[in-house]
PDB file with SEQRES, HELIX, SHEET and CRYST1 records, atoms N, CA, C and O in Angstrom:
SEQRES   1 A   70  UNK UNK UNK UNK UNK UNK UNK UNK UNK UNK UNK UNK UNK          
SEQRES   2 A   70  UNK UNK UNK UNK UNK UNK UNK UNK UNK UNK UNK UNK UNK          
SEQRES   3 A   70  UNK UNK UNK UNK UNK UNK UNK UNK UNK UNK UNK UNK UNK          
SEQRES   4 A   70  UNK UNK UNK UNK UNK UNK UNK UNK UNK UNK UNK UNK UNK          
SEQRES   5 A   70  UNK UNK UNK UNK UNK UNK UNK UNK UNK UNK UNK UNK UNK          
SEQRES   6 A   70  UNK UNK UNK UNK UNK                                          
HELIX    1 AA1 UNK A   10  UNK A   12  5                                   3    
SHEET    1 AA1 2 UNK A  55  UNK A  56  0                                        
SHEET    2 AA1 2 UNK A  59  UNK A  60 -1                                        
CRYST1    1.000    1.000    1.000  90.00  90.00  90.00 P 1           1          
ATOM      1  N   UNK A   1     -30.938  56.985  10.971  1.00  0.00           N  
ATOM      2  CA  UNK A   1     -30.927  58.087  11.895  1.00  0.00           C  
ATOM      3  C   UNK A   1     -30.392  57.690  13.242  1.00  0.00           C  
ATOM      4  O   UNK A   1     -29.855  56.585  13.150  1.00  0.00           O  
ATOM      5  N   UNK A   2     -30.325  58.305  14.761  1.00  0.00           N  
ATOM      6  CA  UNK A   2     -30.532  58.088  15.503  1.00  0.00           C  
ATOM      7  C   UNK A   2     -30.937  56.738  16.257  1.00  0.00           C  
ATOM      8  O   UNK A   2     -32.053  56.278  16.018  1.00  0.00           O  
ATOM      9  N   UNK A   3     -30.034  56.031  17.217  1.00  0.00           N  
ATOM     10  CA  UNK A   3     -30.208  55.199  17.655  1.00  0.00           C  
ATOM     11  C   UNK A   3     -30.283  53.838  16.537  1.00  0.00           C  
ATOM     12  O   UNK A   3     -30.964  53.039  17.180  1.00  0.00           O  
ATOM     13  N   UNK A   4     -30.061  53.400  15.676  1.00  0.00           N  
ATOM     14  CA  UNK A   4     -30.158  52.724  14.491  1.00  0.00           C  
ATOM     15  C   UNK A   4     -28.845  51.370  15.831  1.00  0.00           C  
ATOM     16  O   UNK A   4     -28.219  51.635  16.857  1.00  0.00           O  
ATOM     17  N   UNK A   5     -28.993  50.206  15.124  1.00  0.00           N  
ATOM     18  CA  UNK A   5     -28.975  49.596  15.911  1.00  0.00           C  
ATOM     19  C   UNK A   5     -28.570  48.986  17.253  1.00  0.00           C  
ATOM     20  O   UNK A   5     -29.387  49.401  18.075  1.00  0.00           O  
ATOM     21  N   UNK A   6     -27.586  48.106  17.905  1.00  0.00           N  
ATOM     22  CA  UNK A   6     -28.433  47.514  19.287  1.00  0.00           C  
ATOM     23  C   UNK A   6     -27.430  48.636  19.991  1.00  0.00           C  
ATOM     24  O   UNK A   6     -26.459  49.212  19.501  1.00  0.00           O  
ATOM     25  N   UNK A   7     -28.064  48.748  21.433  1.00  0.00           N  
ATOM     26  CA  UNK A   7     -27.455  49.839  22.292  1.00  0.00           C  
ATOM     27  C   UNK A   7     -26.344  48.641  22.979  1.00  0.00           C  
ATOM     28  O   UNK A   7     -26.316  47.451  23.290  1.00  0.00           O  
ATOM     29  N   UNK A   8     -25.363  50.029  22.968  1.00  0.00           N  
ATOM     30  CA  UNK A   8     -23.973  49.525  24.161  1.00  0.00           C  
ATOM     31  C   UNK A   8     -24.493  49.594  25.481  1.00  0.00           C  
ATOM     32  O   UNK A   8     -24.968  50.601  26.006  1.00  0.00           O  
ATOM     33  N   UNK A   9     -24.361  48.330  26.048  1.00  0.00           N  
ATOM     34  CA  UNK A   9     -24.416  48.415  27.739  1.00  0.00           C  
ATOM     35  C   UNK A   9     -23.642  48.084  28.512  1.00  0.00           C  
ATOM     36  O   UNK A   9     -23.155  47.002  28.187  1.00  0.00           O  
ATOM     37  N   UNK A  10     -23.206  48.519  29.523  1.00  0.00           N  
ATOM     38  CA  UNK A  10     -21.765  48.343  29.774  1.00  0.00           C  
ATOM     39  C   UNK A  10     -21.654  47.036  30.323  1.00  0.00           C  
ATOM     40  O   UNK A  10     -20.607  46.401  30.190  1.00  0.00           O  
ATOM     41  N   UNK A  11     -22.477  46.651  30.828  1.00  0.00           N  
ATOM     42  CA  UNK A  11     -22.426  44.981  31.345  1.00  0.00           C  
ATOM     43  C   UNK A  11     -21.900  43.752  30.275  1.00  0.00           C  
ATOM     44  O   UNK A  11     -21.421  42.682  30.650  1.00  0.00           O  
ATOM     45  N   UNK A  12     -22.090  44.133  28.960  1.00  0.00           N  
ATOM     46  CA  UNK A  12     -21.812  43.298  27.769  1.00  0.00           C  
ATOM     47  C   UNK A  12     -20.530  43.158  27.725  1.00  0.00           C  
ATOM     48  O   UNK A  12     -20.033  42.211  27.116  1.00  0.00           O  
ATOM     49  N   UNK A  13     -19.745  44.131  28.398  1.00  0.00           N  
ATOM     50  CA  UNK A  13     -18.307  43.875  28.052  1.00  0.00           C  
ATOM     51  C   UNK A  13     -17.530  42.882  29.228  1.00  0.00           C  
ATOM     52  O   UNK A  13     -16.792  43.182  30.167  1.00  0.00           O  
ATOM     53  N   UNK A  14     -18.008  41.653  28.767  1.00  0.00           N  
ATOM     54  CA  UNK A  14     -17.354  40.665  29.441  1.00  0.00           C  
ATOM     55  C   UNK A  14     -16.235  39.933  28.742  1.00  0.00           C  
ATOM     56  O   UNK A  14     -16.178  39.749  27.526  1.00  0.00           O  
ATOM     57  N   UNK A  15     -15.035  39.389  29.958  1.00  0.00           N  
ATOM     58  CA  UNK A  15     -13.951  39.139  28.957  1.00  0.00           C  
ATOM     59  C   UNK A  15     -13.188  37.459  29.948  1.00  0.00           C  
ATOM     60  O   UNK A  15     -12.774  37.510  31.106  1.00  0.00           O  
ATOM     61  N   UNK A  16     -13.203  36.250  29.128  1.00  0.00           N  
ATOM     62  CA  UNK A  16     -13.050  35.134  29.686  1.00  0.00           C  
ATOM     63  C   UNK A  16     -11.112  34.705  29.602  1.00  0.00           C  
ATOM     64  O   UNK A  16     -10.565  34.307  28.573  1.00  0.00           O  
ATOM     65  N   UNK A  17     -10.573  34.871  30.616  1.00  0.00           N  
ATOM     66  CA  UNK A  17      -9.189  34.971  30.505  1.00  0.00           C  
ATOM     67  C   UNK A  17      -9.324  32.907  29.937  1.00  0.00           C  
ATOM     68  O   UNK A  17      -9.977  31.911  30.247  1.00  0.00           O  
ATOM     69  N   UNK A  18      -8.316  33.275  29.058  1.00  0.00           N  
ATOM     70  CA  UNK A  18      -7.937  31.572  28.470  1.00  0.00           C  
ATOM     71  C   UNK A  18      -6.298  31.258  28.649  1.00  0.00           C  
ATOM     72  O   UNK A  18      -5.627  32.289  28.602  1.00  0.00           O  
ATOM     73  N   UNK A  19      -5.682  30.265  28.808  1.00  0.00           N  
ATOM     74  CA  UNK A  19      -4.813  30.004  28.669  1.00  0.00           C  
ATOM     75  C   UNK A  19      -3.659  30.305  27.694  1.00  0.00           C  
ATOM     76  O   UNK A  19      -3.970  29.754  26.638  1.00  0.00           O  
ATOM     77  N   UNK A  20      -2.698  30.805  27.585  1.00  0.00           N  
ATOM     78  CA  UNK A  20      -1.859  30.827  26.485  1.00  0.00           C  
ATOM     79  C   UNK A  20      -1.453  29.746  25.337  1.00  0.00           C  
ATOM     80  O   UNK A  20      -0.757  28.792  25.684  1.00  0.00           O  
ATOM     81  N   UNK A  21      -1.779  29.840  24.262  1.00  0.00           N  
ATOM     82  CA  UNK A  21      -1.743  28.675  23.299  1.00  0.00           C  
ATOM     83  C   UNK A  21       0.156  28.482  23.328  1.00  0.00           C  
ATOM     84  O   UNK A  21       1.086  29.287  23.301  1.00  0.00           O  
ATOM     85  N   UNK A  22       0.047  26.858  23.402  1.00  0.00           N  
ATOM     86  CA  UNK A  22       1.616  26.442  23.196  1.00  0.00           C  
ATOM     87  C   UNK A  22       1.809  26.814  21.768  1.00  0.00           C  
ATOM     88  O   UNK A  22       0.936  26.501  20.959  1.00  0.00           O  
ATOM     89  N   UNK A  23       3.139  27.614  21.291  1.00  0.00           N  
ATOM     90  CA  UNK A  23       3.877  28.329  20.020  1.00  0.00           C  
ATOM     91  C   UNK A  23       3.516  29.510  19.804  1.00  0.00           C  
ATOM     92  O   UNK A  23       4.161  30.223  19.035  1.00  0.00           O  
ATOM     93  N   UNK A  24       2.315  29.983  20.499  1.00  0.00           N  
ATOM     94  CA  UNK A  24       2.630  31.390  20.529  1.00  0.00           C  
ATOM     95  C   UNK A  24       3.694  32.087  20.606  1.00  0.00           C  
ATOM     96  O   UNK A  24       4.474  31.697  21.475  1.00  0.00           O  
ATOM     97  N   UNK A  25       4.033  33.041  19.972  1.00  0.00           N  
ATOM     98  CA  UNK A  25       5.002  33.752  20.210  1.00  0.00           C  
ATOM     99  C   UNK A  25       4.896  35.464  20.513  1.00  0.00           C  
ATOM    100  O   UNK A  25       4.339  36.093  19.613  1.00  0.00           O  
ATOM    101  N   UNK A  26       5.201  35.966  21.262  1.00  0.00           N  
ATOM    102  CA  UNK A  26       5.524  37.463  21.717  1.00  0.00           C  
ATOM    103  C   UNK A  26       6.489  38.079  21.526  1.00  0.00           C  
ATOM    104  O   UNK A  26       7.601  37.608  21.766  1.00  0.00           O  
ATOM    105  N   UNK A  27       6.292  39.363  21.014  1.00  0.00           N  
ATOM    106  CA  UNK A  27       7.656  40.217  20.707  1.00  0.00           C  
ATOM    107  C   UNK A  27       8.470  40.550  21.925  1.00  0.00           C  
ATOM    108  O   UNK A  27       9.587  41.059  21.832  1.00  0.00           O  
ATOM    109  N   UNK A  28       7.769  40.191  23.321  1.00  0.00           N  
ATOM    110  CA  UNK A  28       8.354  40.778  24.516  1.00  0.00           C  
ATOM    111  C   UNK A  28       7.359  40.422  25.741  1.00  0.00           C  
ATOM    112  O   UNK A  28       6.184  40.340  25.382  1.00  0.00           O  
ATOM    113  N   UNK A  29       7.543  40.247  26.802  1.00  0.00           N  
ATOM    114  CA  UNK A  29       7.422  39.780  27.988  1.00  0.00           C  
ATOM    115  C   UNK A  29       7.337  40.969  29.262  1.00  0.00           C  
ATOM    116  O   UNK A  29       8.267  41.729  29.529  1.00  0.00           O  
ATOM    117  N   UNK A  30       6.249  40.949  29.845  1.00  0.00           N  
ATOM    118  CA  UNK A  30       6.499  42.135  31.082  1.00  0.00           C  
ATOM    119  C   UNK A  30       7.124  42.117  32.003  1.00  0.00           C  
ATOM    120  O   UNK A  30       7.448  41.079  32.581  1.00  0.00           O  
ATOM    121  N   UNK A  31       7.412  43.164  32.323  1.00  0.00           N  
ATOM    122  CA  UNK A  31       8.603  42.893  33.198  1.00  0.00           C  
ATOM    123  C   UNK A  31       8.522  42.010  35.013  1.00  0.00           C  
ATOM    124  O   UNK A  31       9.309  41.446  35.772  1.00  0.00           O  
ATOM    125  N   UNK A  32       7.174  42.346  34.981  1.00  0.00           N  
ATOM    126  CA  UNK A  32       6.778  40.717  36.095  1.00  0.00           C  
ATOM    127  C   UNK A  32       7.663  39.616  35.358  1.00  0.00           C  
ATOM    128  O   UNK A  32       8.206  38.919  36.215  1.00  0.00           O  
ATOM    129  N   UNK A  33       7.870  39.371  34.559  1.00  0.00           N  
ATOM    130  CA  UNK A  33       8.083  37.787  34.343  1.00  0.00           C  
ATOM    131  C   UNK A  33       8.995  37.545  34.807  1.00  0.00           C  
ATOM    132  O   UNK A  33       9.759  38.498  34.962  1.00  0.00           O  
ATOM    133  N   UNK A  34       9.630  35.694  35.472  1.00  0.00           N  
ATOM    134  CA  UNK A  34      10.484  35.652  36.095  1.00  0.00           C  
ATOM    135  C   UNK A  34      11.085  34.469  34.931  1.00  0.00           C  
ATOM    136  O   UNK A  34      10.603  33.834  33.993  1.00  0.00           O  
ATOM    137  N   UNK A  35      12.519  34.603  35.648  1.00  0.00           N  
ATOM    138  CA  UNK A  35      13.474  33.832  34.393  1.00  0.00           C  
ATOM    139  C   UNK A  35      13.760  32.711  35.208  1.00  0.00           C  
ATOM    140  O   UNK A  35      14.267  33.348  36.131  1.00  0.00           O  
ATOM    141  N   UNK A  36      13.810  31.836  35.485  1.00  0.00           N  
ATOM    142  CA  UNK A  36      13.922  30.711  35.872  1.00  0.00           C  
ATOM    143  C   UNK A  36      14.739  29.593  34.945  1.00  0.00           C  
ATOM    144  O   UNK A  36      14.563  29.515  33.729  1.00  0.00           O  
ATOM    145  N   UNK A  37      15.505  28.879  35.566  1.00  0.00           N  
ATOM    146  CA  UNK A  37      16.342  27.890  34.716  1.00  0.00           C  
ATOM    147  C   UNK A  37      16.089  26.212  35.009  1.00  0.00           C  
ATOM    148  O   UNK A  37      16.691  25.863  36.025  1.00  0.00           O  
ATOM    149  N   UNK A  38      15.301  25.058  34.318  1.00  0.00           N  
ATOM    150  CA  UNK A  38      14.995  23.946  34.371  1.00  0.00           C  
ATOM    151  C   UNK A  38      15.686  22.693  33.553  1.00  0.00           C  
ATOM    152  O   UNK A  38      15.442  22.503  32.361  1.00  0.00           O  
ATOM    153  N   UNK A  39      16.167  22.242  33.968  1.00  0.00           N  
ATOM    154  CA  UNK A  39      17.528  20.986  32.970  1.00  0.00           C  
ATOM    155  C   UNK A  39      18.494  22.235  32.605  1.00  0.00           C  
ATOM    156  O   UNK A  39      18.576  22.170  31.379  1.00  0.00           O  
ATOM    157  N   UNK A  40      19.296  23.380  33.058  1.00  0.00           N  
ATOM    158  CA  UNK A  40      20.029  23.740  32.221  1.00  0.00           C  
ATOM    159  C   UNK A  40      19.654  24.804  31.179  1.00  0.00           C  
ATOM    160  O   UNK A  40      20.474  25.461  30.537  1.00  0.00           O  
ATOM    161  N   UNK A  41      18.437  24.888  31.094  1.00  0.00           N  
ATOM    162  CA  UNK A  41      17.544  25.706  30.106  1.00  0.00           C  
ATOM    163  C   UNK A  41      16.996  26.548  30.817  1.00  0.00           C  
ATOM    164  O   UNK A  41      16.417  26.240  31.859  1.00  0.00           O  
ATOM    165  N   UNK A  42      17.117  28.145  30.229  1.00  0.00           N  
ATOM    166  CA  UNK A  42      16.875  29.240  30.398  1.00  0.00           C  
ATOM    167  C   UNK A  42      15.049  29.796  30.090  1.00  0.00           C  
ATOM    168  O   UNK A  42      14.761  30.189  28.959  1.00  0.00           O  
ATOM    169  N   UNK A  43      14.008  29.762  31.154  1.00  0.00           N  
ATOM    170  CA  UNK A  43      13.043  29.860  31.093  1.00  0.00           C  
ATOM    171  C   UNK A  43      12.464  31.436  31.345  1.00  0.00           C  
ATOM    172  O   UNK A  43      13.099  32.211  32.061  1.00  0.00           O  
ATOM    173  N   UNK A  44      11.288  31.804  30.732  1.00  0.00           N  
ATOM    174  CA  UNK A  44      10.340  32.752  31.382  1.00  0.00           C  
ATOM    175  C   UNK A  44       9.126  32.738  31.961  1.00  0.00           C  
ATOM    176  O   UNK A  44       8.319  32.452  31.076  1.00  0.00           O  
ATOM    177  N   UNK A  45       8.512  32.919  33.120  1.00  0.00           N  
ATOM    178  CA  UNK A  45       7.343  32.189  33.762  1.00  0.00           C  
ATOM    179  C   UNK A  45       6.666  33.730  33.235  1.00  0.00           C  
ATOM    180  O   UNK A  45       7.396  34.721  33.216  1.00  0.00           O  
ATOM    181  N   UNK A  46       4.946  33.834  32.740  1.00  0.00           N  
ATOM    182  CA  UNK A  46       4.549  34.169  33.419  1.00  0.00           C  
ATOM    183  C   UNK A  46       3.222  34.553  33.157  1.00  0.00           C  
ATOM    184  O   UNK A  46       2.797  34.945  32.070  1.00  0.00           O  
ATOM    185  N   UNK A  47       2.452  34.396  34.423  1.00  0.00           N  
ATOM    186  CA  UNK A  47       1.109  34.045  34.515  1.00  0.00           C  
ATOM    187  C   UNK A  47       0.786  32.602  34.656  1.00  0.00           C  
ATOM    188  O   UNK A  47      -0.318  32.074  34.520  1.00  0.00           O  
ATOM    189  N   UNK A  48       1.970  32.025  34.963  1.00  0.00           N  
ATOM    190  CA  UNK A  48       1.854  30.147  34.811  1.00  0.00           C  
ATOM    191  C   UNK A  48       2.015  29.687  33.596  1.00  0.00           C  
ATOM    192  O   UNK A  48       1.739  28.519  33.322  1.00  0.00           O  
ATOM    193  N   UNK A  49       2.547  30.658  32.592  1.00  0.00           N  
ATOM    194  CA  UNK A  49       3.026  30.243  31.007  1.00  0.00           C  
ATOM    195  C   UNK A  49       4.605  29.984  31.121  1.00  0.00           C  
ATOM    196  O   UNK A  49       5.324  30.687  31.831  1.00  0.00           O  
ATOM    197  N   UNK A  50       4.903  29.302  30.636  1.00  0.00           N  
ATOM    198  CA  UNK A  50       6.427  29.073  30.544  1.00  0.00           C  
ATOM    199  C   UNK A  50       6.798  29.673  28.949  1.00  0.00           C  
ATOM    200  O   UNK A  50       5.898  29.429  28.146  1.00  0.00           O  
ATOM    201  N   UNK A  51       7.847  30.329  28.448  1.00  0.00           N  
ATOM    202  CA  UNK A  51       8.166  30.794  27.620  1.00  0.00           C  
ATOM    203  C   UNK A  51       9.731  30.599  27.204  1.00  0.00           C  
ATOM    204  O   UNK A  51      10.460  30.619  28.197  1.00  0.00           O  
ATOM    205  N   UNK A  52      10.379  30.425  26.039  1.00  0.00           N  
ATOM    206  CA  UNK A  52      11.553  30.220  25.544  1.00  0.00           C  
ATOM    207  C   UNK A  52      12.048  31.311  25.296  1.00  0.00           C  
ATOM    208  O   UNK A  52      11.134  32.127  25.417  1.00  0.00           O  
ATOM    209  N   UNK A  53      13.173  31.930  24.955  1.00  0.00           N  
ATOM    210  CA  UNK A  53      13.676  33.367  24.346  1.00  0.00           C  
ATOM    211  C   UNK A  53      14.647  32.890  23.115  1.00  0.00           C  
ATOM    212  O   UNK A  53      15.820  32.545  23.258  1.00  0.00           O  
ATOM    213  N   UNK A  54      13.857  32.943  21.759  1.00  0.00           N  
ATOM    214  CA  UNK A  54      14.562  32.821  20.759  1.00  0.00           C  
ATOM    215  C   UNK A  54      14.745  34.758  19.560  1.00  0.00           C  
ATOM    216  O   UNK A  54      14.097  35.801  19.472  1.00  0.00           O  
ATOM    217  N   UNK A  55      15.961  34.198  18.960  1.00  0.00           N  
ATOM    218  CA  UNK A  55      16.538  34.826  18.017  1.00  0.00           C  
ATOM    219  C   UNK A  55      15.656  34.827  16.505  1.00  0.00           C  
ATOM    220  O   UNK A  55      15.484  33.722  15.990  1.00  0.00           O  
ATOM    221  N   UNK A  56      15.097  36.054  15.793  1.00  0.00           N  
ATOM    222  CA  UNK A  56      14.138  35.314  14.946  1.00  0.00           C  
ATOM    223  C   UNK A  56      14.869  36.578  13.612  1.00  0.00           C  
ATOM    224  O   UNK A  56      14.847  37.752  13.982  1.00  0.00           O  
ATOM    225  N   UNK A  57      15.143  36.448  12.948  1.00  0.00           N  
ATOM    226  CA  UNK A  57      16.241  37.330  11.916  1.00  0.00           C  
ATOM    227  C   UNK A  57      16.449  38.742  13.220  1.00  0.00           C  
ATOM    228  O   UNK A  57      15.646  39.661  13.385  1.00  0.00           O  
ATOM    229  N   UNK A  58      17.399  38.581  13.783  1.00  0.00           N  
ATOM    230  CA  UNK A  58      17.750  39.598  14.571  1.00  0.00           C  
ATOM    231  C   UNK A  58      17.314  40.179  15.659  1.00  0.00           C  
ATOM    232  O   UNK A  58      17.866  41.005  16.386  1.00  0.00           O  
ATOM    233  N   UNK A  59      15.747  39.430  15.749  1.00  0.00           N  
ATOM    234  CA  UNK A  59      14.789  40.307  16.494  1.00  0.00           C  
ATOM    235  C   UNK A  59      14.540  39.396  17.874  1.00  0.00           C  
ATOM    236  O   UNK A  59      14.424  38.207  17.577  1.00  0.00           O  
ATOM    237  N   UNK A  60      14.449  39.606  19.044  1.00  0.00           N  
ATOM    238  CA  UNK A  60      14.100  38.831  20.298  1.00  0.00           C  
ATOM    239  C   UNK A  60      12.964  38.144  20.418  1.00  0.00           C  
ATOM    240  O   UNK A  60      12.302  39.134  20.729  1.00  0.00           O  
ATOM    241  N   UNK A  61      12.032  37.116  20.436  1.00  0.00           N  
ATOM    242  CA  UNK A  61      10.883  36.984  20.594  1.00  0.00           C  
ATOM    243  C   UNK A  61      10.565  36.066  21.557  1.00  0.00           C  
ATOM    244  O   UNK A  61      11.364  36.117  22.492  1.00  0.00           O  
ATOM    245  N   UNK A  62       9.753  35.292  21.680  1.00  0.00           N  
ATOM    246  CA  UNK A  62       9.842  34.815  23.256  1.00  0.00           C  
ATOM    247  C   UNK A  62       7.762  33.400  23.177  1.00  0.00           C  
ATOM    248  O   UNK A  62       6.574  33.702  23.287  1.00  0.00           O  
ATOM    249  N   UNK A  63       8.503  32.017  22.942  1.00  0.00           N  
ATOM    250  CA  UNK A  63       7.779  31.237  22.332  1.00  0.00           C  
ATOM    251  C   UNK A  63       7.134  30.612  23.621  1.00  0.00           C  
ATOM    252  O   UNK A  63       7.871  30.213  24.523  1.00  0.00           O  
ATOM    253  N   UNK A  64       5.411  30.497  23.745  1.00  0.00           N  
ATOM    254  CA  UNK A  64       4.759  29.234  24.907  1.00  0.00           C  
ATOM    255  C   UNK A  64       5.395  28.534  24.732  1.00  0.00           C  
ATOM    256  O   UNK A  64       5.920  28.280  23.648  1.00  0.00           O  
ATOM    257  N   UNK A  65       5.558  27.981  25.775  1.00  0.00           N  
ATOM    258  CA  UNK A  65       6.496  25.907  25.313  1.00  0.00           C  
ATOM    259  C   UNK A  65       5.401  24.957  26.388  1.00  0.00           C  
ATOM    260  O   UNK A  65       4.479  25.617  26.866  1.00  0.00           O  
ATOM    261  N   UNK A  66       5.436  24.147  26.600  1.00  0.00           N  
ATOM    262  CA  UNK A  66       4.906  23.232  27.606  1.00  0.00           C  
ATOM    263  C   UNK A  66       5.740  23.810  28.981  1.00  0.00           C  
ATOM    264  O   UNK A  66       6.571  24.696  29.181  1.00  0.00           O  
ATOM    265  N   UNK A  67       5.157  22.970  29.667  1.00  0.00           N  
ATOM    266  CA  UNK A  67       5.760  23.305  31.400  1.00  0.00           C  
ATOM    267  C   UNK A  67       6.873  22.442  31.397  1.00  0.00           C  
ATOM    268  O   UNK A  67       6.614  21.368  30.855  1.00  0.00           O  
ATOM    269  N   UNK A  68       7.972  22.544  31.800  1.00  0.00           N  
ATOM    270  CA  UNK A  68       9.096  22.274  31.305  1.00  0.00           C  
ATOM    271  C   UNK A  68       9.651  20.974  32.317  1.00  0.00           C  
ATOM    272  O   UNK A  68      10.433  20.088  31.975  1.00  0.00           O  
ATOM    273  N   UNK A  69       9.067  21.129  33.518  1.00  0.00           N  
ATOM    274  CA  UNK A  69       9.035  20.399  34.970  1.00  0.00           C  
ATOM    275  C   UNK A  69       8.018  19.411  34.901  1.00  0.00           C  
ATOM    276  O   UNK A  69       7.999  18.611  35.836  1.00  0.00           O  
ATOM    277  N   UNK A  70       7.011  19.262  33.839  1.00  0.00           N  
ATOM    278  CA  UNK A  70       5.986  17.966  34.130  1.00  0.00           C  
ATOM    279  C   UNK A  70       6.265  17.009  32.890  1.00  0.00           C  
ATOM    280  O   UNK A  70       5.663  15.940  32.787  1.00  0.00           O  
TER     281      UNK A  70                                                      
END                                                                             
């Protein structure tokens, strides 16, 4: 019936920002991100993630890499 189990409280909805895992990959990037170029190589910053822009059967996608400068 009614009320059957635990109640939503809105305080529970807590959320712990984590780092981006290196090889992740994204179909796309917001448009904050900045493109930056390091050795010659074409970068995307953002949020302090560095990102690659590869070709994946036709489609754009856009891979974590390490920080490209350390």
């Amino acid at each position: 019936g009614e009320g059957d189990g635990p109640e939503m409280i809105e305080s529970d909805h807590n959320y712990e920002v984590v780092a981006t895992p290196i090889g992740v990959t994204v179909p796309y990037l917001p448009e904050e991100a900045d493109e930056v170029e390091v050795n010659d190589k074409s970068y995307f910053v953002y949020e302090g993630t560095y990102y690659q822009q590869f070709i994946n059967d036709g489609d754009t996608i856009y891979m974590a890499v390490e920080d490209p400068r350390s």
